[in-house]
N, C-alpha and C positions, 0 to 999 in steps of 0.2 A: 504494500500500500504506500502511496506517492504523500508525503503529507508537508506542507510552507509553515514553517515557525513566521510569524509575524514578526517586525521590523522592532515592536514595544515589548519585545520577551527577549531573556540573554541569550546570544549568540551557543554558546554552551550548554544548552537546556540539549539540544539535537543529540549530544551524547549518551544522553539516560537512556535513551530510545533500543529496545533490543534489537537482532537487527532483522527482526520479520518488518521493517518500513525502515522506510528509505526517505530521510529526511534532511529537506535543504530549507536552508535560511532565505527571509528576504534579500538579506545583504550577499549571499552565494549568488544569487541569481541576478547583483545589480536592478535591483529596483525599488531601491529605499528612493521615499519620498513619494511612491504613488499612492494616488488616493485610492480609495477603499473599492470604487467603479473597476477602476482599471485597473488596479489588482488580480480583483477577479475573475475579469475578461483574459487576464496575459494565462493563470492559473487555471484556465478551461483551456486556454491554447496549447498550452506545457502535459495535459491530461493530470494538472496534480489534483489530488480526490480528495485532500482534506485544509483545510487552514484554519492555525491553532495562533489562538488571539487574545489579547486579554482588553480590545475595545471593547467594552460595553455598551458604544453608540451603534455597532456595525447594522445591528438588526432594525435599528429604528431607520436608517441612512441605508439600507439595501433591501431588495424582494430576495430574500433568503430563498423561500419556496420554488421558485423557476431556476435556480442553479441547480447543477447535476453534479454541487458536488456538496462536502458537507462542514459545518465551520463549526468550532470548539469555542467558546467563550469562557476564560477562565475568569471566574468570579473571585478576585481576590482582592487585598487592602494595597498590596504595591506588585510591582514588576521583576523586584531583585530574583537573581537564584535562588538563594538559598529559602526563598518564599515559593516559588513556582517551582521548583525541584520535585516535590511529592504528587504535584499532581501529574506527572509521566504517566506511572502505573496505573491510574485512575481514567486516562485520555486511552493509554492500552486496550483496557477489559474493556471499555464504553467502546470501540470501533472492532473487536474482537467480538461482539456479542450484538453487536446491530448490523444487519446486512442490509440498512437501506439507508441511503444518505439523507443528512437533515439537518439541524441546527439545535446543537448542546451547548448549556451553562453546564460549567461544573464547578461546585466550590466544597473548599474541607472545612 
C-alpha cells in the first residue's frame, strides 16, 4: 500500500512504518507548499492510496467522498515525533482491516 506523510508531520515518522507500505514524504516527492487541491490531484496521479495528515481543516476545504483514495486525520494537541510516533500502529490495523477507502480521524 502507496501511503504520503503530509508536509505538517516529521519527516521521520515514515520509519515506524513496517515495510508491508511503502511510504514517501511530501518533501521526497518535492511538493511542499501545495495546497490541499492539488495535492490531491498530483496523489491520484502518483496512484498513492493513502494520505496521512494531521490538518484538521482538510475535510471541511475538500469532497473527501469522490476521491479514490483514503486520508488519515490525526487528531492530536501538536505535530512533534515523539507525539505522532504511536499512532503508526494505530494508522496500520485501521488500513489493514478496512478494504475500502474513506476518511479517518484517529486520536489516542
Amino acid at each position: 500500500m502507496k501511503l504520503l506523510l503530509d508536509e505538517n508531520l516529521p519527516k521521520k515518522l515514515k520509519y515506524r512504518f513496517s515495510p508491508n507500505f511503502s511510504i514517501q514524504t511530501v518533501s521526497d516527492l518535492g511538493w511542499q507548499g501545495k495546497q490541499n487541491g492539488e495535492l490531491l490531484s498530483s496523489m491520484i496521479q502518483e496512484q498513492l492510496q493513502v494520505l496521512i495528515t494531521s490538518d484538521k481543516n482538510l475535510r471541511f476545504q475538500q469532497n473527501l467522498e469522490n476521491l479514490n483514495i483514503c486520508v488519515v486525520i490525526l487528531m492530536t494537541k501538536d505535530n512533534r515525533y515523539e507525539t505522532v510516533k504511536d499512532f503508526v500502529i494505530h494508522i496500520e490495523e485501521l488500513l489493514q482491516s478496512n478494504s475500502t477507502f474513506s476518511y479517518y480521524e484517529l486520536s489516542l
